[in-house]
N, C-alpha and C positions, 0 to 999 in steps of 0.2 A: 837480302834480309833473311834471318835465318828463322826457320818453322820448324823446328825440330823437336821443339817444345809445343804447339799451337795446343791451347786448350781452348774450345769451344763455348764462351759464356752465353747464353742464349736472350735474347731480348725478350719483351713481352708478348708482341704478336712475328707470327710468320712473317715472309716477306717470297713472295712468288712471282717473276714475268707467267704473261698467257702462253701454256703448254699445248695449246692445241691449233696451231698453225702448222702449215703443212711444210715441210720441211726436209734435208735428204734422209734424215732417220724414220718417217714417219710422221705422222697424226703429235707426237709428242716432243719432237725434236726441240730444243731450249734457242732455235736459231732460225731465222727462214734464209730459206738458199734457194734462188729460183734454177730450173736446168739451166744449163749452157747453150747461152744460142748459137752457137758455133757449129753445135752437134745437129748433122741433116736428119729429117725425118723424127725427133725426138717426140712426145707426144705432150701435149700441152701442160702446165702447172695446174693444178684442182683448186681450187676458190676455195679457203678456210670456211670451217660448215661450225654453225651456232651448234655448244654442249647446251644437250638436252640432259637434264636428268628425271630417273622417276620424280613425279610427285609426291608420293605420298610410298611407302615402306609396306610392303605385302607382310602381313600378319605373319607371326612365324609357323602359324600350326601348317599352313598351309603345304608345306613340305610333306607328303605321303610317303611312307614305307610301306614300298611294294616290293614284298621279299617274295620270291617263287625259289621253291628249294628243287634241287637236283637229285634228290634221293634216288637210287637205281640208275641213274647214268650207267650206259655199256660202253665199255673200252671200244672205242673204234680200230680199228686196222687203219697205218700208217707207218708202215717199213720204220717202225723203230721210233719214229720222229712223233715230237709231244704231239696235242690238239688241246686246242681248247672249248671249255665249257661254259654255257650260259650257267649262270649263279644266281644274281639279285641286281633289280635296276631300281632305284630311289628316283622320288620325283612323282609331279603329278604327270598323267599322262596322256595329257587332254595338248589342242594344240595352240591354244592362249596362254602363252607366254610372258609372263611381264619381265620386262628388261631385272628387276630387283633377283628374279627368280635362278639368272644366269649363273651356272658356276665360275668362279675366278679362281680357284686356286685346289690343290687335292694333296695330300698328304698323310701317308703313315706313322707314327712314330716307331721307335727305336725295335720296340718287339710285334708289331704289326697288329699289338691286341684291339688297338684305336685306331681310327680313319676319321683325320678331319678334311672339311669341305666348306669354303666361302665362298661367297656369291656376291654379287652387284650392291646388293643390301645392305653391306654390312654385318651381317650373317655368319655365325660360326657353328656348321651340324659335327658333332662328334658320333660315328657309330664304334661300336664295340664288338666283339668277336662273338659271337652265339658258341658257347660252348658246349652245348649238345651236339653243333655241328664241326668241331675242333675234337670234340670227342669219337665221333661217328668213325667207320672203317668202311671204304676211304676217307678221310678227312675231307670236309668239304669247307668250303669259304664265305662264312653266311656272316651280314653284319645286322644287328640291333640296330636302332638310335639311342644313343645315350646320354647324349645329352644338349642343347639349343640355347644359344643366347645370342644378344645385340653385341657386336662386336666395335661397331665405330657407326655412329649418325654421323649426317653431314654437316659439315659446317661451312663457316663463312670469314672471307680475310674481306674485314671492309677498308680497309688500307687500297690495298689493288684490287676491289672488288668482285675479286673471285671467288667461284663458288669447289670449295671442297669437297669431292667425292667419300659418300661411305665402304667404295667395293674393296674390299678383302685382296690386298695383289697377292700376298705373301703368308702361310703359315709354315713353323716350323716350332718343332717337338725338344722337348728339354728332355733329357734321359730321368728316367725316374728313379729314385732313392728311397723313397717310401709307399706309401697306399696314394700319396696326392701327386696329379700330373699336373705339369706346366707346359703350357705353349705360349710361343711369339705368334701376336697376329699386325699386320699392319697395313693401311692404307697410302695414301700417296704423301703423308706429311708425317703420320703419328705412328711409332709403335708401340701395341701395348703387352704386359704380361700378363697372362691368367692364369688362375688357380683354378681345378676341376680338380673335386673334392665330392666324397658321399658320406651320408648321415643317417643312419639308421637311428638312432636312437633322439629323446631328449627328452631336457628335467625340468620339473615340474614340482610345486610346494615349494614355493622362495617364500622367507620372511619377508624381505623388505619388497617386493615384486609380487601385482597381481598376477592374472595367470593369464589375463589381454594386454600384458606388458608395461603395464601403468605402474607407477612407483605411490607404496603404500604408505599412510600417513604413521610415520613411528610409534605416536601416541594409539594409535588404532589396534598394534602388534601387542596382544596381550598372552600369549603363547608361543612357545618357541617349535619350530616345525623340523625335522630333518627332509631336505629336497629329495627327491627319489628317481629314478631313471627310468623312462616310460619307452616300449620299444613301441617306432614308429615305422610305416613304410617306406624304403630306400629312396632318399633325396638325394638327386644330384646336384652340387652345386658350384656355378661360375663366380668367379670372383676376381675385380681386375686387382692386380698387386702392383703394376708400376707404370706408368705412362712416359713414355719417351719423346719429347715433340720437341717443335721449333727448333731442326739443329739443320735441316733439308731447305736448300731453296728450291730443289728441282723435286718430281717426284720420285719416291724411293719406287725402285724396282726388285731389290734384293734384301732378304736378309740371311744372315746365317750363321748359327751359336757354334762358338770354337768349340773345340774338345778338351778345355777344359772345364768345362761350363760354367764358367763365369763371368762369360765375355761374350759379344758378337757384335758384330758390324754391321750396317747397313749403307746402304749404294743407292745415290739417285743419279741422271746424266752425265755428271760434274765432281761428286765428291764421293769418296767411302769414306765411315766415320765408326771409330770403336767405342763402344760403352762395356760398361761394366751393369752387372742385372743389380747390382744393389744403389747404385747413383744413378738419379735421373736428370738432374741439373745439369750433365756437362758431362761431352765425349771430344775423342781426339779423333781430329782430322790426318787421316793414314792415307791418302791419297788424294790428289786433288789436281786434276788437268783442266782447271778453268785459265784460260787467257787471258793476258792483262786485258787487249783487244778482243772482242765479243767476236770482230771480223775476221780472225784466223784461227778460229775454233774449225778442227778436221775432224773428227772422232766423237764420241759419247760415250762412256761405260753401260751398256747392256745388263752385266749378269753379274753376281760376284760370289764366290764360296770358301770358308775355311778349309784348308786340309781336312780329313778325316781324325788322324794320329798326330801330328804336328801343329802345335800349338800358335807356332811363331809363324806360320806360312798359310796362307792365301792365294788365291786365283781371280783375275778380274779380266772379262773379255768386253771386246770394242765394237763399235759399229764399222769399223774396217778391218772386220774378218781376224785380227788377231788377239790372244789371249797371254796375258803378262802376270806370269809367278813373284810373287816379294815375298822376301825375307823380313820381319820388324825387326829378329834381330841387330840388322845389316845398320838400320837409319828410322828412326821414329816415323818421319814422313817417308813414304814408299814411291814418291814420283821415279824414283829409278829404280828398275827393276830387274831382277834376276833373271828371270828367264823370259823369253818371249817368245811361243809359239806360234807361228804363223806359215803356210803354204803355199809360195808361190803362184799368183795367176798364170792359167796359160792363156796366151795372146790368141788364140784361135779362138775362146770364148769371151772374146771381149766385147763388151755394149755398153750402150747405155744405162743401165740394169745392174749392171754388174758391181758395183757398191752398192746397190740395195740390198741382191740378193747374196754377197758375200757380210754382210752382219751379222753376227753370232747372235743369236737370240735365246739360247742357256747353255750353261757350262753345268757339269756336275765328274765332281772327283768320282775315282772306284771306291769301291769299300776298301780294299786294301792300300787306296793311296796312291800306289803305281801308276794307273791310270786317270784320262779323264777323257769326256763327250764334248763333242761343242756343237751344237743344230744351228748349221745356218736356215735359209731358204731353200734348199733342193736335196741337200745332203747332211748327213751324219759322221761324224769321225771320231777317230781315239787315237789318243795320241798316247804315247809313253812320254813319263816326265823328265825322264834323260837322254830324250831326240827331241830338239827345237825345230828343225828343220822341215820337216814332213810329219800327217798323222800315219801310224804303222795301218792303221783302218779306213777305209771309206765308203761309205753304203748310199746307193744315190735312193733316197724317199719318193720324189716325184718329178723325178726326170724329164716323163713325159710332159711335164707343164713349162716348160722352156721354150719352146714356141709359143706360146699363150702369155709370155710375161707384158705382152702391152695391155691385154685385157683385163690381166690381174692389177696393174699399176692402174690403169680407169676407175675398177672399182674397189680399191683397197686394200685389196687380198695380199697386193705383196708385203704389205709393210705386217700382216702376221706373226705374232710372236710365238711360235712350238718349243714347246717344253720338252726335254726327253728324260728318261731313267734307267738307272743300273737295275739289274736282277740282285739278291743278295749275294752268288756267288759271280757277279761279275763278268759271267760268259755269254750273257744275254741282256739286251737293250733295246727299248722300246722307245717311239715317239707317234704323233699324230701327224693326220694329212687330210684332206678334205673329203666333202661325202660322207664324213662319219668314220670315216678309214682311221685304221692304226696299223702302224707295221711294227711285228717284233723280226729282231736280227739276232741270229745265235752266231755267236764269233768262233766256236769249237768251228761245227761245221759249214758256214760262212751260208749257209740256209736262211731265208730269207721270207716271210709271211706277212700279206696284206689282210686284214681282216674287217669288219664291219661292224659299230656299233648300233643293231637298229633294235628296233620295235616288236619286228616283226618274230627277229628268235628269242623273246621273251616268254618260253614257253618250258615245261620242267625235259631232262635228259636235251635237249638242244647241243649238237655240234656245231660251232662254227667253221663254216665252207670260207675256205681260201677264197681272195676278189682277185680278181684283172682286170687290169685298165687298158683297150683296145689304143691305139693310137691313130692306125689307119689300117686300110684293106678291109676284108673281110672280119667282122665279127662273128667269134665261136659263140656258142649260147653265153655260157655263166660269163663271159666278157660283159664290160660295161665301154660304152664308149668312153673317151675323154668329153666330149662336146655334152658328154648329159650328168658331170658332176654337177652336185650343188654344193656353190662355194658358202652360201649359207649355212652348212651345216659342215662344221670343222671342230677335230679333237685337239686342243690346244694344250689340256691339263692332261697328265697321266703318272699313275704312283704304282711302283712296284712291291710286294709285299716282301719284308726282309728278308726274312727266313724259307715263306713259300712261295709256290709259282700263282699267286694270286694277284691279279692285277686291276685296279680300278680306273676307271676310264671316262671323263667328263665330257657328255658331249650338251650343250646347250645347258637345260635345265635337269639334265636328267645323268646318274650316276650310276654308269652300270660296272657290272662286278664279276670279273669272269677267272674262271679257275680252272689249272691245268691237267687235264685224265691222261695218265701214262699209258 
């Protein structure tokens, strides 16, 4: 049958199986697959665990800006090589947590003058750039809040009686064209668009209009008024412009606006699907690896991104470690694809494990396009997009945790989703690792830095001191063992600033903001 045309007419309500059976992709996998009893020593299947969600939506004030400025920072001494500095960590900073308060998602826009942040809530904080400290010599990295709103409440499919999450998986930034910004925000079903707009002014003295916005009895109007413009103090304001739903059976994991911006796709398990920002009734299905058979489903799409520069091309990676370039020009539907990046296993590291922790859990193109990142579970790579074969890069994150993968599979941890990021100029790339740890990797000098987001260096001038992870023998002091991470406390979100070396870094509920002294 040919799809080459498939346009997507949407029903009235969603239609979703239970996404949270445990499965080889994870917690969310659209399939249950038990191990292979064949394999000795494998370690038991986990009993699907009942979705809890908050109750009730934590108030939005509740979000604290706790800005501590770095004014007089001293260059430290480091044979040439950058350090970084504590800047501003957002969030309250008490240690009751409510699941709603957790960050889900982190992003800059285009000129880095905004940082949006969603959370478990529903929630979208927008800070802004303080420019007194963009103005300052050195420039320092200070953000504002600028602005707060309900992004998605939860809902309800009473069909399959599932309950709908409000948490924020995804935002992404629309280049701006005038004074008003737009962002994609989306949850596991709906995407929406917002307007974030400000309002200094407004008018006042309408004929037919009280001034509590009551509409005035005509015959009452016995004088003609000229309306007049009252300046008032700077209102920001949210405003959704388009609602994209019912087009996902699965949960969307990805969105992201072509460069032409008029366009973007979105990806759940099963399907990628393009819309257009002015039509909300109806997108095309550009992709789609669902099986006639439920029972020989091997794979799930992960991640998905447009080109940076190329309008027509895309990237979407699997849960079996590889990632597949399409052309739309080539075929409206993309099941067959141009290029496919993937890495040969080596047989000496083979296990049990080893498709779990070979799933790519984000892709993201360079700025210049040439390149791209794929983060599986242990490692980081880059690939050139004119070698399918091998990535030209590869940086191991946490190596030392390969011996610990039965522990990690017990409690969860492996099925972890880490997000990574480009620098603006492309020679530097960051991702998260547990304990609060982030590593940046400089690809110039193939230098390599663990760092720490805590608590404790929340203090003004703070350098952050390089971490080691002991693995055995003797521990030096500043070492940490491996035995005494906590895997509760992991950096899954991080966003790099376009233009500077400013980086923000999501750990739990708390949003810290650290910036580079040369």
């Amino acid at each position: 049958m040919d799809r080459t045309n498939d346009i997507i007419h949407f029903p009235p309500l969603p239609v979703a199986p239970n996404p949270h059976a445990m499965g080889r992709w994870g917690r969310q996998s659209p399939v249950l697959e038990p191990p292979d009893p064949q394999l000795q020593g494998t370690p038991p299947a986990l009993p699907p665990r009942t979705f809890m969600r908050q109750s009730s939506i934590t108030k939005i004030g509740n979000m604290l800006n706790t800005a501590i400025n770095i004014n007089g920072a001293k260059k430290p001494q480091s044979n040439g090589e950058a350090s970084w500095c504590f800047s501003q960590i957002k969030g309250a900073l008490d240690d009751d947590v409510t699941d709603a308060d957790i960050i889900s998602c982190v992003e800059f826009n285009h000129d880095g003058e905004l940082l949006a942040t969603g959370d478990k809530g529903g929630r979208v904080v927008i800070f802004q750039r303080d420019p007194a400290s963009k103005a300052a010599n050195p420039r320092r990295g200070e953000y504002n809040v600028y602005s707060t709103f309900q992004s998605h409440e939860p809902e309800f499919d009473y069909l399959k009686s599932l309950e709908i999450e409000e948490k924020i998986n995804k935002i992404r930034w629309l280049q701006q064209k005038n004074p008003v910004h737009f962002l994609l925000s989306t949850n596991d079903k709906t995407v929406k668009l917002w307007k974030v707009s400000e309002r200094d002014k407004s008018f006042e003295g309408y004929n037919t209009k009280e001034e509590n916005g009551l509409i005035r009895d005509p015959q009452n109007v016995t004088a003609l008024r000229v309306p007049s413009v009252k300046q008032i103090p700077l209102l920001v304001e949210a405003s959704p412009r388009r609602t994209f739903a019912n087009a996902h059976t699965y949960h969307i994991n990805s969105i992201s606006v072509n460069s032409d911006q008029e366009t973007f796709l979105s990806a759940d398990d099963l399907r990628i699907n393009l819309w257009h920002l002015e039509v909300v009734n109806q997108s095309y299905n550009i992709v789609d690896i669902k099986p006639t058979n439920m029972e020989e489903l091997t794979e799930v799409i992960t991640a998905a991104e447009f080109h940076p520069t190329e309008c027509n091309v895309f990237v979407y990676s699997s849960s079996k470690g590889t990632i597949r370039l399409c052309d739309m020009r080539s075929a409206a539907l993309c099941d067959r694809h141009s290029k496919q990046f993937e890495e040969p296993e080596n047989p000496t590291n083979r296990s049990f494990f080893s498709e779990i922790i070979s799933s790519i859990s984000d892709v993201k193109l360079s700025n210049s396009g040439r390149y791209m990142i794929s983060r599986d579970y242990l490692s980081i790579k880059v690939w050139d997009l004119h070698m399918e074969t091998k990535p030209i890069e590869t940086y191991p994150v946490h190596e030392y945790l390969r011996a610990k993968l039965c522990s990690l599979y017990e409690n969860d941890c492996i099925f972890d989703k880490f997000e990574c990021c480009w620098n603006g100029k492309d020679s530097s790339i960051m991702t998260g690792s547990y304990n609060n740890f982030f590593r940046v990797f400089d690809r110039n000098s193939k230098k390599d830095v663990t760092l720490e987001a805590s608590r404790d260096i929340i203090k003004p001038k703070t350098v952050l001191k390089p971490r080691k992870v002991c693995t055995g023998g003797k521990r030096k002091k500043d070492e940490i063992s491996v035995d005494c991470l906590d895997f509760n406390k992991k950096i899954l979100h991080t966003a790099w600033h376009p233009e500077e070396n400013i980086i923000a870094v999501a750990a739990t509920n708390n949003l810290f903001i650290f910036q580079d002294k040369f």
